[in-house]
FIDRENTI-462067 format. One record per residue: x, y, z of N, C-alpha, C in turn. Coordinates in steps of 0.2 Angstrom, whole numbers, padded with zeros to 4 digits, always signed. Example, Ala and Ser with C-alpha at 12.3 -4.5 7.8 and 13.67 -1.06 7.14 Angstrom:
BEGIN
+0066-0028+0039+0062-0022+0039+0066-0016+0039 +0064-0011+0035+0068-0005+0036+0064+0000+0039 
//
This chain:
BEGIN
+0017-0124-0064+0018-0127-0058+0020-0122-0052 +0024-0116-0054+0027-0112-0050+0019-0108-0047 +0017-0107-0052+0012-0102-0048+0006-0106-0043 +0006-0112-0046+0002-0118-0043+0006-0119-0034 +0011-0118-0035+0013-0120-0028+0015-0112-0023 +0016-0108-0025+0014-0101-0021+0006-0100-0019 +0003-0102-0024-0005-0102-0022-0007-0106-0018 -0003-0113-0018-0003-0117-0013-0001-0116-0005 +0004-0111-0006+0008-0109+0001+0004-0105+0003 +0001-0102+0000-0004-0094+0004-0009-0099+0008 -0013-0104+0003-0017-0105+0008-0013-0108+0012 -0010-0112+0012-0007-0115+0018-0006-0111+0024 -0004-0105+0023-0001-0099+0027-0009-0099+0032 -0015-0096+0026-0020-0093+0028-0027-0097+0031 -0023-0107+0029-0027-0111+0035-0022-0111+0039 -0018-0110+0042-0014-0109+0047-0017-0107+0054 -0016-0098+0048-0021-0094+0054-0028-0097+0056 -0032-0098+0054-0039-0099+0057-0039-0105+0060 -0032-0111+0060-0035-0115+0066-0029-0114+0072 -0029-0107+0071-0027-0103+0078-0020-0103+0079 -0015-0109+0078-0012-0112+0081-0004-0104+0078 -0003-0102+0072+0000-0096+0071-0001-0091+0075 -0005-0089+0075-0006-0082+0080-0002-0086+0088 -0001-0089+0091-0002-0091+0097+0006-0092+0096 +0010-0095+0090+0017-0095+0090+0021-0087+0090 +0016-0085+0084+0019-0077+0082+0020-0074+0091 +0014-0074+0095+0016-0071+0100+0020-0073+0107 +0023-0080+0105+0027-0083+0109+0034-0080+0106 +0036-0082+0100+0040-0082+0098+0040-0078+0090 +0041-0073+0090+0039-0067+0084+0045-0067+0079 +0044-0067+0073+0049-0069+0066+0053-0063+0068 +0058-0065+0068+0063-0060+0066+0068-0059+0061 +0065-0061+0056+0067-0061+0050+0072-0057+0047 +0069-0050+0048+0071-0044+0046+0077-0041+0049 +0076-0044+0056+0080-0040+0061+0087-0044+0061 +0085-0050+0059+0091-0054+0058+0097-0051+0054 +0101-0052+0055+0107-0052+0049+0106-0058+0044 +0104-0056+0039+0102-0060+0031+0108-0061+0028 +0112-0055+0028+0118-0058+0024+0126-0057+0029 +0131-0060+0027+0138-0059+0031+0140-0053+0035 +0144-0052+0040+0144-0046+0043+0148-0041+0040 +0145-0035+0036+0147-0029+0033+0143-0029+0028 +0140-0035+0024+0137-0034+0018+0132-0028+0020 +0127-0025+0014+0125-0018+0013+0117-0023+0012 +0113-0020+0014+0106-0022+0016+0105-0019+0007 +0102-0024+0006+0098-0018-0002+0094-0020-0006 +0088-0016-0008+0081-0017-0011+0084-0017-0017 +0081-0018-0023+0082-0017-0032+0077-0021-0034 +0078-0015-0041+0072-0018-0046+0079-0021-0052 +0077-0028-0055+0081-0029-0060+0081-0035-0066 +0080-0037-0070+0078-0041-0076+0069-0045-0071 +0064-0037-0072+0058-0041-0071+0058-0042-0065 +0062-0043-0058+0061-0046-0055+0062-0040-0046 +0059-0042-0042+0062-0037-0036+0068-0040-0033 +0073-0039-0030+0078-0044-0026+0079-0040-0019 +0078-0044-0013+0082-0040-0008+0086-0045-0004 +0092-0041-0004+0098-0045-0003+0098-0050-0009 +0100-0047-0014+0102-0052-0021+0098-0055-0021 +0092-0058-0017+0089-0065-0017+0082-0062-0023 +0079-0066-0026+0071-0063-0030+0067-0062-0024 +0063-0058-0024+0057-0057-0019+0050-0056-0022 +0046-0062-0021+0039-0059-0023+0036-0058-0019 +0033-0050-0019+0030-0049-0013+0023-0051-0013 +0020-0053-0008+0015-0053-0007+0013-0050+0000 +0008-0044-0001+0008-0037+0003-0001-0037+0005 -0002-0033+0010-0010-0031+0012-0009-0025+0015 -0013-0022+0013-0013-0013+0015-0016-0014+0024 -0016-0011+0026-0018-0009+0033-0016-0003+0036 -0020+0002+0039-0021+0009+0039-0019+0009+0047 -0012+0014+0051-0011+0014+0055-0018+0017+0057 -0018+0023+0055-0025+0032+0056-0030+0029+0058 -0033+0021+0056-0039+0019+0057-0040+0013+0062 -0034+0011+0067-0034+0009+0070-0032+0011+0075 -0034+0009+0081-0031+0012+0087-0023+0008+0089 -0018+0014+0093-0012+0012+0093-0011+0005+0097 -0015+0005+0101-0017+0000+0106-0017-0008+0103 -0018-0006+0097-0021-0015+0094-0017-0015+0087 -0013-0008+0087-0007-0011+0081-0003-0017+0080 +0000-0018+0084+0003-0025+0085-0001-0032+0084 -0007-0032+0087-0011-0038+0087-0016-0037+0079 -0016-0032+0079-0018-0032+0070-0011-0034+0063 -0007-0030+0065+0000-0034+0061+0003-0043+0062 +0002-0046+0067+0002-0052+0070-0003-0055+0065 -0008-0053+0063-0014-0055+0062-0011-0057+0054 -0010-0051+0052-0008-0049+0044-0002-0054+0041 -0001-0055+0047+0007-0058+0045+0003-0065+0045 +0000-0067+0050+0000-0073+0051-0006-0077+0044 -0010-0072+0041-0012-0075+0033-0006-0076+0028 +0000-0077+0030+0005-0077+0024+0009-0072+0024 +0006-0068+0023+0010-0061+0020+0015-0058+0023 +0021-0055+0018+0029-0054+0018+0029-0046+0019 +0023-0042+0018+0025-0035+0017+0017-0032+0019 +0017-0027+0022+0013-0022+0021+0013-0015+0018 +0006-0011+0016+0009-0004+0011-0001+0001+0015 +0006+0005+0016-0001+0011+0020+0003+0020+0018 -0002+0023+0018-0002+0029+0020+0001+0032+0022 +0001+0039+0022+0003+0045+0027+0001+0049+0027 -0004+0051+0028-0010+0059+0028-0007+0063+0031 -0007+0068+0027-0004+0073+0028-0009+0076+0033 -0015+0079+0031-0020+0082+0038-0019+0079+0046 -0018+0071+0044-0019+0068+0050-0013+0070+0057 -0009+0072+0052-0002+0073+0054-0001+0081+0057 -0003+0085+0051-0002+0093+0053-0010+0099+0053 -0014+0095+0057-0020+0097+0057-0020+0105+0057 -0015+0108+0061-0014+0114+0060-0008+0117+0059 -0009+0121+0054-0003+0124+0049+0003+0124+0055 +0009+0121+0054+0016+0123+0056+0016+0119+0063 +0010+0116+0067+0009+0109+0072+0010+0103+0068 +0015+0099+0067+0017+0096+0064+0017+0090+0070 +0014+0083+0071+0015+0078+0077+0017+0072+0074 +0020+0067+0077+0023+0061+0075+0023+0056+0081 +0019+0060+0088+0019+0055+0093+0011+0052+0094 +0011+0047+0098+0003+0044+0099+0001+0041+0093 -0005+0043+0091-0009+0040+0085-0004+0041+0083 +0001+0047+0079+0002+0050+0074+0010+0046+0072 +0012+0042+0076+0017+0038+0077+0019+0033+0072 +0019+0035+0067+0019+0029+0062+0027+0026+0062 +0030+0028+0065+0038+0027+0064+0036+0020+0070 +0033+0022+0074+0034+0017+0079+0029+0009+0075 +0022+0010+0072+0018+0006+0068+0025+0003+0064 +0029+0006+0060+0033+0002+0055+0039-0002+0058 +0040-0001+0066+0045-0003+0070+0043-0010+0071 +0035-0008+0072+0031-0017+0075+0030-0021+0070 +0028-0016+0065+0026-0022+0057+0036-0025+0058 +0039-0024+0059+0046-0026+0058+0050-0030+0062 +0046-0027+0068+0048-0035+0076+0043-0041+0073 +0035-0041+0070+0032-0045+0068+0035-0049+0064 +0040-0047+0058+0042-0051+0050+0038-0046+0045 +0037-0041+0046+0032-0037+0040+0039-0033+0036 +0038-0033+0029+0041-0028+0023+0038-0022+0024 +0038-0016+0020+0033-0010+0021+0035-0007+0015 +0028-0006+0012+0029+0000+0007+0025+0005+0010 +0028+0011+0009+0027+0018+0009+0022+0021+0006 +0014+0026+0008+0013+0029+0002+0014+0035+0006 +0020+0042+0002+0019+0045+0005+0014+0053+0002 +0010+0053-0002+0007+0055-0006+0009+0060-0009 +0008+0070-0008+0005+0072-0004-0004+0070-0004 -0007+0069-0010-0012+0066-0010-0014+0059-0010 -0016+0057-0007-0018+0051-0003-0026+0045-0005 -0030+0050-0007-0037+0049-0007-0036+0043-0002 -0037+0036-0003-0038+0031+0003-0047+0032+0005 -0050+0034+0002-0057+0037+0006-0055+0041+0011 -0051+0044+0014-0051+0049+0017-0052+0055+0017 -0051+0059+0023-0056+0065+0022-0049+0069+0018 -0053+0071+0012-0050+0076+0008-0046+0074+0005 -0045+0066+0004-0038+0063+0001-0033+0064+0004 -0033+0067+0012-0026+0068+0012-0023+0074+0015 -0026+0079+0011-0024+0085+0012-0027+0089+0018 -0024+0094+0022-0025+0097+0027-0030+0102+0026 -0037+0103+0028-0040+0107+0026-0040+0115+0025 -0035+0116+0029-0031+0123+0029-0028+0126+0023 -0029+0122+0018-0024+0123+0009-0030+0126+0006 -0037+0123+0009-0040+0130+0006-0041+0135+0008 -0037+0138+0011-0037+0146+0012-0030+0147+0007 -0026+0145+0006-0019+0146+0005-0019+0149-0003 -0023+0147-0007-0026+0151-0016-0019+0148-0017 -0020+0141-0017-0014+0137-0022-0019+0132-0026 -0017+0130-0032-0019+0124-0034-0015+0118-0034 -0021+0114-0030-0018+0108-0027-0017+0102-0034 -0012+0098-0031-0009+0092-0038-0008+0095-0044 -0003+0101-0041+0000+0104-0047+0007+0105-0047 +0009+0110-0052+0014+0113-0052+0016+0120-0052 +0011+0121-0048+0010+0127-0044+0014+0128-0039 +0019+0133-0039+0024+0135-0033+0023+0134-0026 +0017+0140-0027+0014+0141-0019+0012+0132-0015 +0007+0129-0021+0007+0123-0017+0012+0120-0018 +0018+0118-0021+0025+0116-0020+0030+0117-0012 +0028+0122-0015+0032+0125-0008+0028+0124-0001 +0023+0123+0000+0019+0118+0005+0019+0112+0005 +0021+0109-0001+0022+0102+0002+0028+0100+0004 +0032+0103+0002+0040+0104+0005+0042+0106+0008 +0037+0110+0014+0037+0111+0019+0034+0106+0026 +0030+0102+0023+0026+0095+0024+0031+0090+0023 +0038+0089+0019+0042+0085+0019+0046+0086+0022 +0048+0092+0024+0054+0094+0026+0054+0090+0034 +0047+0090+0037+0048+0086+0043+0045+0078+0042 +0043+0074+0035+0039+0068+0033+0047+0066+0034 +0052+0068+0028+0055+0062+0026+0060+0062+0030 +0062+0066+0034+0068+0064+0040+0065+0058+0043 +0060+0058+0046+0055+0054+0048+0056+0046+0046 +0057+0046+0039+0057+0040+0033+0063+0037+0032 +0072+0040+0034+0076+0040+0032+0078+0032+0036 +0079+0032+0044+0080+0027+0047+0079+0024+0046 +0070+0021+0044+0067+0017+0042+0067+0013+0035 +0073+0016+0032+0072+0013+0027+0078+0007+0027 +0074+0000+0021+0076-0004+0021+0086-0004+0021 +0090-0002+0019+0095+0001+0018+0097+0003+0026 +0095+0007+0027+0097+0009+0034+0095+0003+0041 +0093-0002+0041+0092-0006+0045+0083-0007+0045 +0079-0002+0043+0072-0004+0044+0068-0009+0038 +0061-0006+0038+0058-0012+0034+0055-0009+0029 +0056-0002+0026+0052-0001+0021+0058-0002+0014 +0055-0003+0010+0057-0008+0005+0055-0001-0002 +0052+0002-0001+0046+0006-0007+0046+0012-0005 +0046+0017-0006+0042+0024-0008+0039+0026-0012 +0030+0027-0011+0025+0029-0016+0025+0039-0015 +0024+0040-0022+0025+0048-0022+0015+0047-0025 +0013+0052-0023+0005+0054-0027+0001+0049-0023 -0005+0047-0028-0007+0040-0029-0015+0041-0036 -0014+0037-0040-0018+0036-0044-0018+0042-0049 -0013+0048-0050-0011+0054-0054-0017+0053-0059 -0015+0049-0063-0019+0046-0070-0026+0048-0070 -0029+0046-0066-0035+0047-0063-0040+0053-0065 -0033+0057-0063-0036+0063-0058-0036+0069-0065 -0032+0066-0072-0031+0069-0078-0032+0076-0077 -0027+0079-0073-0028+0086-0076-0027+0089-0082 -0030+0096-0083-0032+0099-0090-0026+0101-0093 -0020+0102-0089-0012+0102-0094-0006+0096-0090 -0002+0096-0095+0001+0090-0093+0007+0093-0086 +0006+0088-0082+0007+0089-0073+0014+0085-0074 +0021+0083-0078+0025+0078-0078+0030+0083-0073 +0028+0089-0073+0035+0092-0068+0033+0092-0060 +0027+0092-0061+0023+0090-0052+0026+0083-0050 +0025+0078-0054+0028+0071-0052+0035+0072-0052 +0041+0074-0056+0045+0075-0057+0048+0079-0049 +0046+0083-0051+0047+0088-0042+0046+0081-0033 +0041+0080-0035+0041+0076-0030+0044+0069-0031 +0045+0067-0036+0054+0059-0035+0058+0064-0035 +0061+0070-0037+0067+0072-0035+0067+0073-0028 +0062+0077-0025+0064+0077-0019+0063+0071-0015 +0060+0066-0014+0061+0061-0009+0066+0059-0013 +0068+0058-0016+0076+0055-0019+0081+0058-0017 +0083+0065-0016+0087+0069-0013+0087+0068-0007 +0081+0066-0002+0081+0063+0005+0082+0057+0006 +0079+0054+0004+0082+0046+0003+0087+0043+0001 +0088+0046-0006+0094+0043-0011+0091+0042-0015 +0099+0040-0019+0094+0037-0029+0093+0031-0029 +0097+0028-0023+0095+0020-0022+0088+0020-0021 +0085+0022-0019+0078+0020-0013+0074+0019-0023 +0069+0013-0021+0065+0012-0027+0059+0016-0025 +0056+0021-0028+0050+0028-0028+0047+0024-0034 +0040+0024-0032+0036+0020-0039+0030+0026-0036 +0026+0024-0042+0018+0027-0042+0012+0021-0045 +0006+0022-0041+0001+0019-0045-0003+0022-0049 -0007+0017-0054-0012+0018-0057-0015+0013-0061 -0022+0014-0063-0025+0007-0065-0022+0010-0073 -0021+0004-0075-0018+0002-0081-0020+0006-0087 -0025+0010-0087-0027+0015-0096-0022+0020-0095 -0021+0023-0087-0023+0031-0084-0013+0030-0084 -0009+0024-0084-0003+0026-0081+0001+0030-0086 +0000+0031-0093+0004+0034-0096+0004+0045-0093 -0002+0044-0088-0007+0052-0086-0003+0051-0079 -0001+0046-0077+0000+0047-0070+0007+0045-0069 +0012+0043-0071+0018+0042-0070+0023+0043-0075 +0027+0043-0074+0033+0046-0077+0038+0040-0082 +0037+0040-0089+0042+0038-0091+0050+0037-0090 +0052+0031-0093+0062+0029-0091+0061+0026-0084 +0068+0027-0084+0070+0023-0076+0069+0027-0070 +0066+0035-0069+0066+0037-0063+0063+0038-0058 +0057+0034-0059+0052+0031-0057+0050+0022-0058 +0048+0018-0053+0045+0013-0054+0039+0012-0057 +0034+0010-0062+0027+0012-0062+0023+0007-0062 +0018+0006-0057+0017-0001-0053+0008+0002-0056 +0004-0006-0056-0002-0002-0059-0009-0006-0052 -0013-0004-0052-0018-0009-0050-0025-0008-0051 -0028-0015-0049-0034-0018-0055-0038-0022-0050 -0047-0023-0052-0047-0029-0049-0051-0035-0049 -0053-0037-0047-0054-0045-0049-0056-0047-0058 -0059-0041-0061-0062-0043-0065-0057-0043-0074 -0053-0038-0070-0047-0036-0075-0042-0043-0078 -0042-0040-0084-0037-0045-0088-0030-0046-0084 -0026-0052-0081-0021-0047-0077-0015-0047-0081 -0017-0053-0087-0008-0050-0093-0012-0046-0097 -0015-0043-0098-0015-0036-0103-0013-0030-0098 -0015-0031-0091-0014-0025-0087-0006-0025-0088 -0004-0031-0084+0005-0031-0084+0009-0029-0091 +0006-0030-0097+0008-0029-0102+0009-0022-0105 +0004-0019-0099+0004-0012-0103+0010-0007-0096 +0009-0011-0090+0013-0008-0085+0021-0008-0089 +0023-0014-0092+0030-0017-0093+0031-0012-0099 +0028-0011-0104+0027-0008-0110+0030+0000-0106 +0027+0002-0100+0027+0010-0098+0035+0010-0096 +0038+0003-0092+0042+0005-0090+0050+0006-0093 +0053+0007-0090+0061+0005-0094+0062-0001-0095 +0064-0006-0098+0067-0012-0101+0071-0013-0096 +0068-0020-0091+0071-0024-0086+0069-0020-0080 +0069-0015-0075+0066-0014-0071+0060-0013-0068 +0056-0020-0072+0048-0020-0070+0043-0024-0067 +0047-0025-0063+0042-0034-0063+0036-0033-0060 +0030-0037-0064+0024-0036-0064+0022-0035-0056 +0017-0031-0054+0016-0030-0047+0008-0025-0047 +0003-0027-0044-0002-0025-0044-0005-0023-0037 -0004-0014-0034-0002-0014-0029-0009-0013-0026 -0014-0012-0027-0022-0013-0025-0026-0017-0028 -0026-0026-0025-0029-0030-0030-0034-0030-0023 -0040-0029-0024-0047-0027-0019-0051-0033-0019 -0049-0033-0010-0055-0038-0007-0060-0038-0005 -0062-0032-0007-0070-0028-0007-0071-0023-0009 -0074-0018-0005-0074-0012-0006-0079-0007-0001 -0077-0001-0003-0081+0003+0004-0090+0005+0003 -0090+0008+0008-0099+0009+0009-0100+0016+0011 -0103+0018+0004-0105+0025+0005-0113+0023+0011 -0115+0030+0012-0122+0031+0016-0126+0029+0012 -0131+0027+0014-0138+0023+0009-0137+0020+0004 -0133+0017+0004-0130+0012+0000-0128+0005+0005 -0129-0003+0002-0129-0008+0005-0123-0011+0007 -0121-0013+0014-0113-0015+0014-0109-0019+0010 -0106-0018+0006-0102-0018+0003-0100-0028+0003 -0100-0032+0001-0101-0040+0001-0096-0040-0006 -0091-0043-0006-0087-0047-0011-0090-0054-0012 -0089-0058-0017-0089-0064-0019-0081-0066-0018 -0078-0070-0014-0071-0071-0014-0070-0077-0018 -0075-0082-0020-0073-0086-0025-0071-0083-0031 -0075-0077-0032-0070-0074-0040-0064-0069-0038 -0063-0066-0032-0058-0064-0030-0053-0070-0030 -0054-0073-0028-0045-0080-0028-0046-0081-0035 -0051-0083-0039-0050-0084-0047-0045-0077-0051 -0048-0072-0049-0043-0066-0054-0036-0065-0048 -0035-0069-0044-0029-0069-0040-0025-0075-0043 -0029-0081-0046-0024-0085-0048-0021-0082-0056 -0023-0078-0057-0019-0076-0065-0017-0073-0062 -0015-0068-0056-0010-0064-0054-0005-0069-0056 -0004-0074-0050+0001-0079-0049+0004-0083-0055 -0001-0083-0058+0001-0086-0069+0007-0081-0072 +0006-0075-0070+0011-0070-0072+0017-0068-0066 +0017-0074-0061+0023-0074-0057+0024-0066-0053 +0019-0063-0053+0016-0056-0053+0018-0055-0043 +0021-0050-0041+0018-0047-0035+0011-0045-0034 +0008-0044-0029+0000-0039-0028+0002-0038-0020 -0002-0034-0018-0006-0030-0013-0012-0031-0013 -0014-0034-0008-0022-0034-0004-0024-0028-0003 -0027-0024-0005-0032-0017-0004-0040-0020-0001 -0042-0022+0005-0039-0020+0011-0038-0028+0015 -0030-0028+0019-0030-0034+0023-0035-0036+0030 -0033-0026+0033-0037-0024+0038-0040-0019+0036 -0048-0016+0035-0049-0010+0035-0049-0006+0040 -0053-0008+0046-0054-0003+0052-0060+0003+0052 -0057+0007+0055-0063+0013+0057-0062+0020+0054 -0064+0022+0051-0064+0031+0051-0068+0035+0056 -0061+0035+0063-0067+0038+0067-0065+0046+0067 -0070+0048+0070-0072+0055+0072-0076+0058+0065 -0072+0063+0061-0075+0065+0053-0070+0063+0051 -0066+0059+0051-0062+0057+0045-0064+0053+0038 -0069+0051+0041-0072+0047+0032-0073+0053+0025 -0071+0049+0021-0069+0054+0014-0077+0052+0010 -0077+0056+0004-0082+0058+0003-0080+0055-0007 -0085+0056-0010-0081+0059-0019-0089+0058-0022 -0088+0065-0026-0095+0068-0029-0093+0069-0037 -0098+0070-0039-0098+0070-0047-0104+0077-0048 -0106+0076-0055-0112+0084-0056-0118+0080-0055 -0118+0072-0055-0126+0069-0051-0125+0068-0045 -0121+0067-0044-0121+0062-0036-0116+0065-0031 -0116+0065-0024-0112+0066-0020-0114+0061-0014 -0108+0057-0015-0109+0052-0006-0102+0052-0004 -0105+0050+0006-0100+0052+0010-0099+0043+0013 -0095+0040+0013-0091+0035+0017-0094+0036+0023 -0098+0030+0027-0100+0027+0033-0093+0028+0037 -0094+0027+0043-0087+0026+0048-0086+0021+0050 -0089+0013+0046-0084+0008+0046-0079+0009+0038 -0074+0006+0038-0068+0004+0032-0069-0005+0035 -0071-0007+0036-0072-0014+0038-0070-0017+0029 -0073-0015+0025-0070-0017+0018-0072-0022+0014 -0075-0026+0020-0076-0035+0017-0070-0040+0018 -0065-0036+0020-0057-0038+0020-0058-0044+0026 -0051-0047+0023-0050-0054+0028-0051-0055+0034 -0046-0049+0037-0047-0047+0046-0055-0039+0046 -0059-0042+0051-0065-0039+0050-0062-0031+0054 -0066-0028+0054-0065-0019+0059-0063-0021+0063 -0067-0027+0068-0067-0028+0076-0061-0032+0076 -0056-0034+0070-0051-0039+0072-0052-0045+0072 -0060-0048+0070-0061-0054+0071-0059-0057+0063 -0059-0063+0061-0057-0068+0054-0064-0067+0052 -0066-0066+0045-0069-0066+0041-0068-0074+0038 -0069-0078+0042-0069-0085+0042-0073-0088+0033 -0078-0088+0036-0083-0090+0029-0083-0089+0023 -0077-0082+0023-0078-0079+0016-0069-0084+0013 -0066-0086+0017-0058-0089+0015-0061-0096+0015 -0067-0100+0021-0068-0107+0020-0071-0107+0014 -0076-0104+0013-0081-0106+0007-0079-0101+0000 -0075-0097+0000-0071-0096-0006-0064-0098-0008 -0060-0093-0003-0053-0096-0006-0051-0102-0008 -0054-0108-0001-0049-0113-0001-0051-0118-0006 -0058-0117-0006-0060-0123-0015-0056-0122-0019 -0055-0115-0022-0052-0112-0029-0044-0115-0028 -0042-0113-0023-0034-0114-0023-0033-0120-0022 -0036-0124-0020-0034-0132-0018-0037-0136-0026 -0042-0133-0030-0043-0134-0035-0037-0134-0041 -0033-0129-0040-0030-0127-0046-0019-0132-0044 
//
């Protein structure tokens, strides 16, 4: 019944929004949830992971998250696309931070304009939005280069390793990131709840084992943050024992999608982590997917998406929407991935298929004519 009536309440949230009447209150009248004082005057604002479960401010929290890309939206329409996000139901948001987009040339380091994500995490916050963090140094995202600044190939480092020289570059890349992060964090009065280190490591299998690359990097954003700040890593379910770090010094969150078993996946995420701080959590469950060149735009069936959404909910499970909003990769920012047959490059929409369309409009027909049968069925 538990999971029957959160699946109830989303849609609830999500015919909300399309018959206009949320959007119109949110911008009268904007949640202030966060800003609020939650608990008595002096008590200590605080995230944790603890018997399976997230709690913030003592209380259980199941998050229910949608990625949404500051880089790919213009700063002008941030506010009115988080409004948006918020107004399908959802309690948090989780995005990136490209390092290229940020220090496009070596020791030009910006954080104003586009590059403002302090201020985007300000307004998912005056909205009612959570925030997880990813702060990579690789990113992939479909963007260009995953992340990385194109300048690292002159530098004769190997990248996503344990190679000094590229250590010492990212560290230098943090040095000005995570001051940046410290305010914001939930603890300190802001809305990020999370810090992702990598993304998808597992994946990426290199030829010797990389656990002091991963290590290097929770110790240092833990050293800036604290030990309190909960630092997780993803990775789809075979790959996490390749991509994240056994025990408690790490969170290790998996993600999968529509078509994946979701209690085998959780079983094997719980299995990786330390006993009791794990609660199932599937941080990119995809509402579509992207469009390389020559290739047909990307169309989901969102009937079988709400169907492998309602065994998320069976498992009482956190997710993340990958993508809530896609947007645009404008200028050359669209990322690319080649193999020894193939080489394609990502079009300049990230539209996605996602709920909220590129242009900001509702993807109406894909929620009336899938989502709402399935969940009102169940």
């Amino acid at each position: 019944m538990e999971h029957r009536q959160k699946a109830i309440c989303l849609f609830l949230g999500i015919s909300l929004f399309f018959a206009g009447g949320v959007l119109h209150l949110c911008r009268q009248h904007p949640s202030k949830f966060i800003n609020e004082k939650r608990t008595h005057v002096g008590a200590v604002r605080r995230f944790r992971l603890g018997e399976d479960t997230f709690f913030l401010d003592g209380k259980p929290l199941q998050i229910v998250s949608g990625s949404i890309h500051y880089f790919r939206i213009h700063p002008e329409y941030w506010r009115d696309r988080l409004m948006r996000v918020k107004a399908l139901g959802l309690n948090t948001i989780q995005f990136y931070v490209p390092w290229n987009f940020h220090e496009q040339k070596r020791g030009n380091v910006r954080f104003d304009g586009w590059q403002d994500f302090p201020k985007f995490c300000r307004i998912a916050q005056e909205v009612g939005l959570l925030v997880m963090l990813r702060l990579g140094p690789y990113v992939c995202g479909e963007w260009e280069f995953g992340g990385f600044p194109e300048w690292l190939l002159t530098e004769n480092v190997e990248l996503r390793s344990s190679d000094p020289a590229y250590l010492r570059l990212v560290d230098e890349w943090w040095d000005h990131l995570l001051p940046e992060v410290v305010p914001l964090l939930y603890k300190n009065g802001g809305p990020i709840i999370m810090v992702q280190v990598e993304n998808e490591f597992g994946a990426y299998r290199p030829s010797k084992n990389e656990s002091q690359y991963l290590k290097h990097l929770v110790n240092r954003a833990k050293a800036a943050l604290g030990n309190d700040v909960v630092i997780y890593t993803t990775d789809q379910p075979p790959s996490i024992t390749f991509g994240s770090l056994p025990g408690g010094s790490v969170y290790s969150a998996v993600d999968f999608g529509m078509y994946q078993d979701s209690a085998a996946a959780f079983k094997i995420q719980k299995d990786f982590n330390a006993p009791g701080p794990s609660p199932p959590m599937n941080t990119e469950y995809y509402t579509g997917w992207f469009t390389c060149w020559k290739d047909p735009i990307s169309i989901t069936d969102f009937s079988i998406l709400a169907k492998g959404l309602i065994g998320v909910f069976k498992m009482n499970a956190s997710v993340s929407f990958y993508m809530a909003h896609g947007g645009t990769n404008f200028g050359y920012w669209s990322g690319a991935y080649g193999s020894e047959t193939k080489f394609a490059t990502d079009i300049t929409s990230y539209d996605y298929d996602a709920p909220i369309r590129e242009d900001g409009d509702l993807r109406q027909p894909k929620f009336d004519g899938g989502f709402q049968p399935v969940l009102v069925d169940i």
